[in-house]
C-alpha positions as CSV (number, residue, x, y, z in Angstrom):
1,X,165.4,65.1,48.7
2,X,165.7,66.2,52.4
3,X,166.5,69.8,53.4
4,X,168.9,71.2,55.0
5,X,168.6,72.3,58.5
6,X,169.5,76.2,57.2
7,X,166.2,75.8,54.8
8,X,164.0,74.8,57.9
9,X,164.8,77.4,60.0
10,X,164.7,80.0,57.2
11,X,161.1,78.6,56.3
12,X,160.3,78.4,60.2
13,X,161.3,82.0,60.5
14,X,159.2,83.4,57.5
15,X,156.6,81.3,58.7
16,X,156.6,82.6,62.3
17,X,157.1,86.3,60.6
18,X,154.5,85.6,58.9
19,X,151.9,84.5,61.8
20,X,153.3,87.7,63.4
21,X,151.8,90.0,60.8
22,X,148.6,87.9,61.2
23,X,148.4,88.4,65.0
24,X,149.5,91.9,64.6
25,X,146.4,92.6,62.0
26,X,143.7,90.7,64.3
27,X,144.3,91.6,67.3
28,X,142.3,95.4,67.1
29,X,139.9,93.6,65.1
30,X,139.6,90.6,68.3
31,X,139.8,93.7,70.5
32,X,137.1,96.0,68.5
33,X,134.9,93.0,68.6
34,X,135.4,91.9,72.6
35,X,134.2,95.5,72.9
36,X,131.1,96.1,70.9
37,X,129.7,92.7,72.8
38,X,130.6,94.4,76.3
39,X,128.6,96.9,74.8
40,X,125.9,94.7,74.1
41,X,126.3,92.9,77.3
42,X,126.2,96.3,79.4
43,X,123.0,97.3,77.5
44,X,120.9,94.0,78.2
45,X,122.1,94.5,82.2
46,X,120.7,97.9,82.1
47,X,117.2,96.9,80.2
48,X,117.1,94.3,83.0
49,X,118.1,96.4,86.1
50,X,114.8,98.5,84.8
51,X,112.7,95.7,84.5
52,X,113.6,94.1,87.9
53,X,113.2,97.7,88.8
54,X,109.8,97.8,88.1
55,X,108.6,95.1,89.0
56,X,110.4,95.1,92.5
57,X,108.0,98.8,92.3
58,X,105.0,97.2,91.5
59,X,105.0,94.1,93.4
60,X,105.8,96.0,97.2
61,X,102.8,98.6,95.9
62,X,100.5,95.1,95.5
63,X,102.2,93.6,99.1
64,X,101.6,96.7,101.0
65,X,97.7,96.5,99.4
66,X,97.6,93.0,101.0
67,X,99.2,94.3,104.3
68,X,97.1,96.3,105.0
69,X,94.3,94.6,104.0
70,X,95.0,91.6,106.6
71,X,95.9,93.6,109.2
72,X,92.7,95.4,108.8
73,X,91.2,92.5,109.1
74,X,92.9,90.8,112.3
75,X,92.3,94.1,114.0
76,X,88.5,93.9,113.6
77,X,88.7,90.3,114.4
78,X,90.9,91.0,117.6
79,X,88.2,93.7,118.4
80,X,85.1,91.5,117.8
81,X,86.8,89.1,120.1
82,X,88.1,91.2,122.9
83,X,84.6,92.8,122.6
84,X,82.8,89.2,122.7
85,X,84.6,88.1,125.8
86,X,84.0,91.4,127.9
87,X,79.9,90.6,127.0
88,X,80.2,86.9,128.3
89,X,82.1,88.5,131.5
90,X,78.8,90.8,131.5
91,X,76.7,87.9,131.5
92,X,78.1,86.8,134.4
93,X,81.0,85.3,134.0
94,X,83.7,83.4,136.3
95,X,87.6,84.2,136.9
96,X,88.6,81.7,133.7
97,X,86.4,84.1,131.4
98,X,87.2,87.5,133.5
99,X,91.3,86.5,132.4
100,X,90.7,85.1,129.1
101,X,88.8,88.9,128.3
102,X,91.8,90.6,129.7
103,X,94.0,87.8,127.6
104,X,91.7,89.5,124.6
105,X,91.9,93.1,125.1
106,X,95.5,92.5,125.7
107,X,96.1,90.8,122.2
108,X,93.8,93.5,121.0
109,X,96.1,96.6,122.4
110,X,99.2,95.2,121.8
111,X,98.2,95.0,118.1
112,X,96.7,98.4,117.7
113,X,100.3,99.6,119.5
114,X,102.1,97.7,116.8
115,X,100.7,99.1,114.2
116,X,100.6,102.9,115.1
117,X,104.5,102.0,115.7
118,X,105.3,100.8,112.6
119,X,102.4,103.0,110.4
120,X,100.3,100.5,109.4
121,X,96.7,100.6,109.7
């Protein structure tokens, strides 16, 4: 027995009603929820802001160990050799050993001057 077209739409309009009350009733529950995880999500961004925080703390206190351990370093080796070179010249050396000790106490200086400029010893 087939309906009549009046039946359909009177069914299709308590059925779309009816969907209407559903959407009606979930949608601050949808909404509730789509808050509580941008709760969540704000929370877990903050714990790992801190972290990277931290870290990003803890790792420049370790580079700038290491900084100035190595340029420590290369300034005692620039010293040794500018300091080598001007005993060879002592010894009695030519014009290619008289420039490469300026060429030493050059690289030497300009190194010290970099560092008091930027703080590093």
């Amino acid at each position: 027995m087939p309906f009549a077209i009046s039946e359909l739409l009177q069914f299709s309009t308590q059925v779309f009603d009816f969907l209407v009350k559903i959407a009606t009733l979930a949608a601050p529950l949808l909404l509730a929820y789509l808050a509580y995880r941008s709760q969540l999500a704000a929370k877990e961004v903050k714990e790992v802001k801190a972290t990277l925080e931290a870290s990003t703390t803890h790792t420049d206190a370790k580079l700038d160990k290491v900084f100035h351990v190595v340029n420590g370093a290369m300034t005692e080796q620039l010293r040794l050799n500018m300091q080598q070179a001007r005993r060879i010249v002592a010894m009695g050396g030519g014009a290619v050993e008289v420039a490469a000790a300026d060429a030493a106490e050059k690289l030497y200086r300009d190194h010290v001057a970099g560092q008091t400029a930027t703080g590093a010893t």
